[in-house]
Legacy VTK file of the C-alpha trace (Angstrom):
# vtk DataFile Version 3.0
C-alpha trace
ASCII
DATASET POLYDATA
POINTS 331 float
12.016 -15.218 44.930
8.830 -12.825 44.280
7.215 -15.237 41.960
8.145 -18.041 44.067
6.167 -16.478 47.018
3.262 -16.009 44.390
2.921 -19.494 43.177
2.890 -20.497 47.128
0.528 -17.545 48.075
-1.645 -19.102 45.238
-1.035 -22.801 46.503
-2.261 -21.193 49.980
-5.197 -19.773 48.420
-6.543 -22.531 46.576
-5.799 -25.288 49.840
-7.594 -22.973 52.222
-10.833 -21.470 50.386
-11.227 -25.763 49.679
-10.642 -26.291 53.639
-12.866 -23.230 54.362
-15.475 -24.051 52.177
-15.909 -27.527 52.087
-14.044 -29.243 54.437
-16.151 -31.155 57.776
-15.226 -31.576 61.077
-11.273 -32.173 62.214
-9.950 -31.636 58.804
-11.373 -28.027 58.968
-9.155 -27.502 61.701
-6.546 -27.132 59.370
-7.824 -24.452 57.248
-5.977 -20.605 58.100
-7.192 -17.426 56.519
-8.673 -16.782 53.129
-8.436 -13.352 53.098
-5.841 -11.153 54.715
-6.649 -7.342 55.039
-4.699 -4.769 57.241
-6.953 -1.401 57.833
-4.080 0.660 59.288
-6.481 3.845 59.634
-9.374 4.666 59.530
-8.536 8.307 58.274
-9.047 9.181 54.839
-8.919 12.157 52.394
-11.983 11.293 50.502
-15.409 12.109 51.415
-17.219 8.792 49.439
-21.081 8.856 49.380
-20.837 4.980 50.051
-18.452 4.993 53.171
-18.652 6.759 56.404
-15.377 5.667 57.357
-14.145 9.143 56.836
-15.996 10.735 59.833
-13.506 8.936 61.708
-10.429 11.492 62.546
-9.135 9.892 65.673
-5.901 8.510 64.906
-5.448 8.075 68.881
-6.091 4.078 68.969
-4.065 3.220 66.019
-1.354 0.709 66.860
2.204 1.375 66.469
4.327 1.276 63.694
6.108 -1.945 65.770
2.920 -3.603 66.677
2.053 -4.192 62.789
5.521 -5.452 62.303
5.025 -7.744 65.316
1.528 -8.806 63.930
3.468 -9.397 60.603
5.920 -11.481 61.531
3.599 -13.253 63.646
1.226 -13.774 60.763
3.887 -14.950 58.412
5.361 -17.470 60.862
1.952 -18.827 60.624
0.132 -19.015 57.524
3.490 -18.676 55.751
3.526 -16.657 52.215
0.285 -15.540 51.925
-2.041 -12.691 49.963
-2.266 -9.550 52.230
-4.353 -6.628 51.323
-3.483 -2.904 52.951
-5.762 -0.785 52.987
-7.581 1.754 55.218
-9.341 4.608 55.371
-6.407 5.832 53.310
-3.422 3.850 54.386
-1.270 6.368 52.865
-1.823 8.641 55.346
0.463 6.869 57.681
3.439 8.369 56.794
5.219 4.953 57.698
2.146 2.701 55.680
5.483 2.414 52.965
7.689 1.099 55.683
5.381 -1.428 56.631
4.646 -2.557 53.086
8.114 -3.049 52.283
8.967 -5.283 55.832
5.465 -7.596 54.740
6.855 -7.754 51.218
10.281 -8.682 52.040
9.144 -11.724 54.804
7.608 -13.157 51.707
3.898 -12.055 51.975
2.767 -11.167 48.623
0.843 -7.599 49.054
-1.942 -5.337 47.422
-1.575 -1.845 48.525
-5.681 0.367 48.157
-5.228 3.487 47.756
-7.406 6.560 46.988
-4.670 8.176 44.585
-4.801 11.358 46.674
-1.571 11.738 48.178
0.465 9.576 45.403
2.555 12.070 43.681
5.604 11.494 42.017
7.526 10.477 44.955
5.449 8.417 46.523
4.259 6.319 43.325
8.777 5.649 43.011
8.288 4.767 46.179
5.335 2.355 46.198
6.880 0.472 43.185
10.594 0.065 44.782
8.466 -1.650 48.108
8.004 -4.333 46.229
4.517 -4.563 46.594
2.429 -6.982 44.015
-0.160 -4.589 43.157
-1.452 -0.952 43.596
-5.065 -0.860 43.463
-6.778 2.579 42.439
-10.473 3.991 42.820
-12.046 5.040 39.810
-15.793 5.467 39.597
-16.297 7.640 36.817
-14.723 8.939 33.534
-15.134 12.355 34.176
-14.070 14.680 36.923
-17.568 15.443 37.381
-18.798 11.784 37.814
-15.555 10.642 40.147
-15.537 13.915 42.391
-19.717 13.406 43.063
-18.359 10.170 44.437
-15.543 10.463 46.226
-16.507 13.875 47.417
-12.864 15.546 46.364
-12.878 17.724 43.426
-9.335 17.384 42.427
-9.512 13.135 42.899
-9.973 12.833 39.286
-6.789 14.254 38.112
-4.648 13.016 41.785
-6.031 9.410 40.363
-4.915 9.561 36.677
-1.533 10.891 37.946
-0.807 8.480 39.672
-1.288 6.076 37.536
0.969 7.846 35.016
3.349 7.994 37.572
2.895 4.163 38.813
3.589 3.555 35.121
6.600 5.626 34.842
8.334 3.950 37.755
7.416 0.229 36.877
9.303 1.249 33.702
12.110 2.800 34.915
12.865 0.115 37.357
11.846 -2.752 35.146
9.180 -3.523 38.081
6.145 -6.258 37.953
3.695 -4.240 39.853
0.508 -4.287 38.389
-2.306 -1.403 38.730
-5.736 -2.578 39.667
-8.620 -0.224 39.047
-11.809 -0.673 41.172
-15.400 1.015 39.628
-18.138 0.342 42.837
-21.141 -0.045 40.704
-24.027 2.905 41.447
-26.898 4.731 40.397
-24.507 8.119 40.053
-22.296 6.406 37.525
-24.001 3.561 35.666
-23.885 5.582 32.660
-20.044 5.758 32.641
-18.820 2.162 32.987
-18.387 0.970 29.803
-16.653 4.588 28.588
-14.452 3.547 32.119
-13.626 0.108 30.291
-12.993 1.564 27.123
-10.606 4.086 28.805
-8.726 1.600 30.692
-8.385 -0.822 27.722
-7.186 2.273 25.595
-4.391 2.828 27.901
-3.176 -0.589 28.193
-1.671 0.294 31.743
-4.101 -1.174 34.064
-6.474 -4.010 34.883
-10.015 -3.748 35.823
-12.066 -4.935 38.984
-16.250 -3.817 39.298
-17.676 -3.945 42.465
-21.534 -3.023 42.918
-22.658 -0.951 45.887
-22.648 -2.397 48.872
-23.810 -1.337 52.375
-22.219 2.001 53.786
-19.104 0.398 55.731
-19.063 3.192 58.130
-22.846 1.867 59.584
-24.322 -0.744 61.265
-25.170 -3.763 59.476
-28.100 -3.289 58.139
-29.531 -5.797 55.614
-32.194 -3.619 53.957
-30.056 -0.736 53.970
-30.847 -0.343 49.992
-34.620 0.108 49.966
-33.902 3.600 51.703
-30.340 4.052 49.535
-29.898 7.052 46.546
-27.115 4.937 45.573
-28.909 1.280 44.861
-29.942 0.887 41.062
-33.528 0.166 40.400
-33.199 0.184 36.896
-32.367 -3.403 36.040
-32.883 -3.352 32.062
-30.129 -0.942 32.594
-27.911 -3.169 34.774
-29.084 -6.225 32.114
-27.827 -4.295 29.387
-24.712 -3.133 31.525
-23.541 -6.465 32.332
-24.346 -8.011 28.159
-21.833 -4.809 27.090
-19.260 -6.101 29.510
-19.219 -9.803 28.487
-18.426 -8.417 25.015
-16.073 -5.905 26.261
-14.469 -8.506 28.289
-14.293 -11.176 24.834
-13.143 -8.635 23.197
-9.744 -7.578 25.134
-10.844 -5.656 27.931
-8.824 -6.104 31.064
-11.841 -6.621 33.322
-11.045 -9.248 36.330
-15.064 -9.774 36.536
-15.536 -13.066 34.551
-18.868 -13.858 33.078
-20.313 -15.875 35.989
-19.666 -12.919 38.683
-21.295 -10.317 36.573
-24.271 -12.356 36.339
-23.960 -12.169 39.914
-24.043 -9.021 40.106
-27.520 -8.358 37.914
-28.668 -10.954 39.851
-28.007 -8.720 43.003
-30.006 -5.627 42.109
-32.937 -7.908 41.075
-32.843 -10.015 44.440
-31.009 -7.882 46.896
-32.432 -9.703 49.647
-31.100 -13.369 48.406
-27.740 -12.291 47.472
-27.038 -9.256 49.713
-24.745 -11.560 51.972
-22.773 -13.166 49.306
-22.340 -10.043 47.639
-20.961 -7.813 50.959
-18.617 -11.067 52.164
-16.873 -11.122 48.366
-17.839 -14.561 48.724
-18.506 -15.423 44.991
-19.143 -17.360 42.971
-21.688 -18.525 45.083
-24.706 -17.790 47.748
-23.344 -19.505 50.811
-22.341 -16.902 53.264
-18.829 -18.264 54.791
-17.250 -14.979 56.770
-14.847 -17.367 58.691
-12.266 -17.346 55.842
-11.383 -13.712 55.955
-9.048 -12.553 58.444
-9.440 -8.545 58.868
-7.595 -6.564 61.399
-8.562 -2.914 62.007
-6.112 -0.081 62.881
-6.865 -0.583 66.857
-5.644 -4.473 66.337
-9.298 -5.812 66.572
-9.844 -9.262 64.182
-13.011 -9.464 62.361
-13.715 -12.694 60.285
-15.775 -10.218 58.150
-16.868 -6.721 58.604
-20.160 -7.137 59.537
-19.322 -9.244 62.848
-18.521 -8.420 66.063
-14.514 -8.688 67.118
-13.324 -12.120 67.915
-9.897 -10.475 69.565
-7.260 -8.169 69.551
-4.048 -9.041 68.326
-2.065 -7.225 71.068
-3.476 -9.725 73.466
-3.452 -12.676 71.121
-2.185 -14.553 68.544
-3.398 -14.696 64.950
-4.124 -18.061 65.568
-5.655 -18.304 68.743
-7.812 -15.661 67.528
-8.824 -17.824 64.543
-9.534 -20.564 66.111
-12.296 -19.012 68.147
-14.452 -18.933 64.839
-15.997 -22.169 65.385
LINES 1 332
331 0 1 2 3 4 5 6 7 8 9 10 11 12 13 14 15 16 17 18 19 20 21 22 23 24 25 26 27 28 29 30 31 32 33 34 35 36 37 38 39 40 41 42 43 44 45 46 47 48 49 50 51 52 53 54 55 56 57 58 59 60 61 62 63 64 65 66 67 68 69 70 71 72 73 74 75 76 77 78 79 80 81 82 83 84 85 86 87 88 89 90 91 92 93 94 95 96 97 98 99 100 101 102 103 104 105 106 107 108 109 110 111 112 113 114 115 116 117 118 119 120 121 122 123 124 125 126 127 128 129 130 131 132 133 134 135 136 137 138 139 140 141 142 143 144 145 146 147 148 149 150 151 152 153 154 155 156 157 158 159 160 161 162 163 164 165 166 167 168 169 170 171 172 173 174 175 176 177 178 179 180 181 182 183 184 185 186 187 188 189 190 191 192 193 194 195 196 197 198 199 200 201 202 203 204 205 206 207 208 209 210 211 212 213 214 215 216 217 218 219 220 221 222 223 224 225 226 227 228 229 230 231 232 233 234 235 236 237 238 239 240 241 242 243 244 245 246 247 248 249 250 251 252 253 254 255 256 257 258 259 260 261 262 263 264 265 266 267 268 269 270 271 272 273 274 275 276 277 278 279 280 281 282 283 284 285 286 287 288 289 290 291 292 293 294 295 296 297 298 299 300 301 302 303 304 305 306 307 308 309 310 311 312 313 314 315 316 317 318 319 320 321 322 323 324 325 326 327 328 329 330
């Protein structure tokens, strides 16, 4: 039944970024979401130089444990199996995030779990692979403890991260489990130097796939789309980033597990060298391509509000509506 729900979450995905993207008038009427994200706090444990989102301690707003499982069974009776990221802050902070990532997996939504790698020991890795969820995506932004803790602003985050994907491992084998480990690099000036020794790493191990992301606005701000001529984190060096992104086609031909394929990292040199034409592309994960199209993302923060990308204004709260009367506002 799993890789039923994953062909038809794929089916879903390829029908509605086509109806999102290209479809006119009435027949875009039947497009749903693109993207499905769950922020179920805005807590975290990390202390990243690129998000703010950690100045945010008040837990008070958060919805209940029930309303996500409402908003998940409403979502599901809609859009049917579908891709769900859950994320936060830290989701794992909720001490019930689990709970709810079991009850979306088992109503047939097919679900990446984002996770810092703080608070995954042993127990909690068993328990993230017996959820059933699809994938476990990890931060890594450097190769040394140095690199990764300048980043992420926790000195023991380095170690917490490659535990737990030792322990992520373990479980998958004991329990003859399909979840795969994702690991994300955001792209910076602090650790430019490290990303191919990050690729080599990863391909050495042979336990994980591989996802780069270049630096992007500070989510905890307001949008601000010159936010990177004032940045210490934007690269100005683009030989560098040329060279970066000609070792990671090669790495890439030659067996590395890196998602990126050839056209994105282009992309992404292309970004630092023209900030200004690709800047919205880039922060709505919108590529390949420069035309900005926020209504296919579906993003609901920990207080219930629905975003069709983070740098709009709310079109609703899913306490007072529906996930589809919600969406349907975005025209």
């Amino acid at each position: 039944m799993k890789r039923v729900n994953q062909l038809r979450a794929r089916v879903y995905d390829i029908i509605n970024s086509r109806l999102n993207r290209f479809a006119k008038g009435p027949l875009r009427d039947f497009a749903k979401p693109g993207f499905l994200c769950f922020k179920l706090t805005e807590r975290c444990n990390s202390r990243c130089v690129h998000c703010g989102i950690w100045h945010n301690t008040d837990s008070g707003r958060e919805l209940s444990k029930d309303d996500w499982i409402c908003i998940i069974n409403n979502l599901r009776d809609w859009t049917g199996p579908a891709n769900l990221v859950i994320t936060g802050g830290e989701a794992l902070l909720r001490p019930d995030a689990l709970d709810l990532v079991r009850h979306a997996c088992n109503v047939g939504m097919v679900v990446e779990l984002l996770s810092n790698g703080i608070a995954c020991d042993h127990r909690v890795c068993e328990q993230i692979v017996l959820s059933g969820v699809d994938r476990i995506t990890f931060s890594l932004d450097g190769i040394t403890p140095q690199t990764h803790a300048s980043i992420r602003g926790i000195p023991d985050n380095f170690v917490c991260t490659l535990e737990a994907i030792e322990n992520i491992d373990k479980h998958r084998k004991k329990y003859r489990s399909e979840i795969k480990i994702l690991l994300k690099t955001v792209l910076m000036r602090e650790n430019i130097h490290e990303v191919i020794a990050i690729g080599d790493w990863i391909t050495s191990q042979g336990k994980a796939e591989w996802r780069i992301q270049p630096i992007e606005q500070n989510y905890g701000e307001r949008d601000n789309p010159l936010w990177y001529k004032t940045s210490d984190l934007w690269i100005t060096d683009l030989k560098a980033v040329t060279h970066l992104v000609s070792e990671l086609k090669q790495r890439k031909k030659d067996g590395c597990p890196l998602q990126n394929d050839f056209q994105s990292l282009d992309y992404i040199a292309s970004y630092f060298a023209n900030p200004d034409t690709y800047m919205r592309a880039i922060q709505s994960h919108n590529l390949p391509g420069l035309d900005w199209t926020p209504p296919a993302n579906f993003e609901v923060s920990a207080a219930g509000d629905v975003r069709f990308s983070f740098m709009l204004q709310p079109a609703g709260n899913l306490k007072d509506s529906s996930p589809k009367d919600i969406w349907n506002r975005r025209h």
